[in-house]
C-alpha positions in Angstrom: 42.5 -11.3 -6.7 42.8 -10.1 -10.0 39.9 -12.6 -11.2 37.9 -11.0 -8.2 38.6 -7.5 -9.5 37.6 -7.9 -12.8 34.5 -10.1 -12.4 33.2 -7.0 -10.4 34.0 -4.5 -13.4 36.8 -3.1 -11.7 38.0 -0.2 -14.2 42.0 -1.0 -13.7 42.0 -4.3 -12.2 45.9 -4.2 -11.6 45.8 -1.3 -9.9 43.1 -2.8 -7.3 45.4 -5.8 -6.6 48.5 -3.3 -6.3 46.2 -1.6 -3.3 45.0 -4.4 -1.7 48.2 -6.8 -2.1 49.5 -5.7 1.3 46.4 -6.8 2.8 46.9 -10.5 2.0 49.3 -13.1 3.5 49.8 -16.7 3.4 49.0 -18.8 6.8 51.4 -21.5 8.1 49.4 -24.0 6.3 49.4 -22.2 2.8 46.4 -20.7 2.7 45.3 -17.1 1.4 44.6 -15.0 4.6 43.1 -11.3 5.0 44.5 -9.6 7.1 43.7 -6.3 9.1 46.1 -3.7 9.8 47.5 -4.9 12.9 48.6 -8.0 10.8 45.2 -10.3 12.5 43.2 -12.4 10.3 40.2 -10.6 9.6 36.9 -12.3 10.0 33.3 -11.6 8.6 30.4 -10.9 10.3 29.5 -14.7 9.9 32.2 -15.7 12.0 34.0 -16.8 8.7 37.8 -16.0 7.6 37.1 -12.7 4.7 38.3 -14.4 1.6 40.0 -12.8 -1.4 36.7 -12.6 -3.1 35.0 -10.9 -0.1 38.2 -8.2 0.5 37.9 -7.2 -3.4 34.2 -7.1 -2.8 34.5 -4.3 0.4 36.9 -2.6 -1.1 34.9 -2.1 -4.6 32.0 -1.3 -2.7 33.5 1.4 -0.2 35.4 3.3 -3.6 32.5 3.0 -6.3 35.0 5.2 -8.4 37.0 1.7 -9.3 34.5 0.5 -11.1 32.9 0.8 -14.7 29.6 1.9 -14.9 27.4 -0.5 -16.5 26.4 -0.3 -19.7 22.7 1.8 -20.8 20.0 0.6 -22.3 16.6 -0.3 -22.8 14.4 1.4 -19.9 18.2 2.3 -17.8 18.3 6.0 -16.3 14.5 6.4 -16.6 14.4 7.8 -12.9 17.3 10.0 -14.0 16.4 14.1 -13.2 13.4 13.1 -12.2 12.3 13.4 -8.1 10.2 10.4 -7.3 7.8 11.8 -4.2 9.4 11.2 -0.8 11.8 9.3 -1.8 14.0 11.3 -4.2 15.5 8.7 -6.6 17.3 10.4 -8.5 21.0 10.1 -9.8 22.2 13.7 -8.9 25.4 12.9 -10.5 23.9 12.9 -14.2 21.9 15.9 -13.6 23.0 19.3 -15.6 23.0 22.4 -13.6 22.6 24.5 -16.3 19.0 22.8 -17.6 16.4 24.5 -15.0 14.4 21.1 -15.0 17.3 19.5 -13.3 17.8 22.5 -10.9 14.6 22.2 -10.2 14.7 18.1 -9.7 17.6 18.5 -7.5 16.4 21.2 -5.2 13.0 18.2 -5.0 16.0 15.6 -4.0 17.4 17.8 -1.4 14.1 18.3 -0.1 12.7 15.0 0.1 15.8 14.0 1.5 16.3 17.0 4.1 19.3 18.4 2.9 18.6 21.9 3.1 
């Protein structure tokens, strides 16, 4: 699990094991089962047993806050404060509220993406 974790940039690997540690049992035969929280093996939408790797995944993806944000460079953020017609890519999280460009590029985002 902790390989999982930090393959997928978790920021404190440890600490996502500590949370999803309860959420992991070994079967009668000795294998690694996920389980759900009525103790039942849970299952992907395949039809297959969820595996450590796939638990770790979900969990990574449903609290983005656990993991680093990947590094900048050339041609990354380009989009950033800027509203893209209809489809407001923006990230609103890097704007600055006090620069009236991004005010403005936000109040586009909300727009295109009826917020109001």
């Amino acid at each position: 699990m902790l390989n999982a974790a930090s393959s997928r940039r978790a920021v404190n690997p440890q600490q996502v094991v500590r949370l999803l540690k309860d959420q992991i049992r070994l079967s009668d035969g000795g294998d690694v089962e996920i389980v759900d929280d009525s103790g039942g093996a849970r299952y992907m939408d395949s039809g297959s047993l969820m595996t450590v790797d796939d638990l770790v995944n979900e969990f990574l993806t449903t609290n983005p806050h656990f993991v680093s944000a990947g590094p900048s460079g050339s041609g990354s953020g380009g989009g950033v404060g800027k509203a893209t017609g209809t489809t407001g890519k923006i990230d609103i999280t890097k704007l600055n509220m006090n620069d009236p460009k991004d005010r403005a590029a936000y109040k586009e985002y909300r727009k295109a993406n009826n917020l109001n």
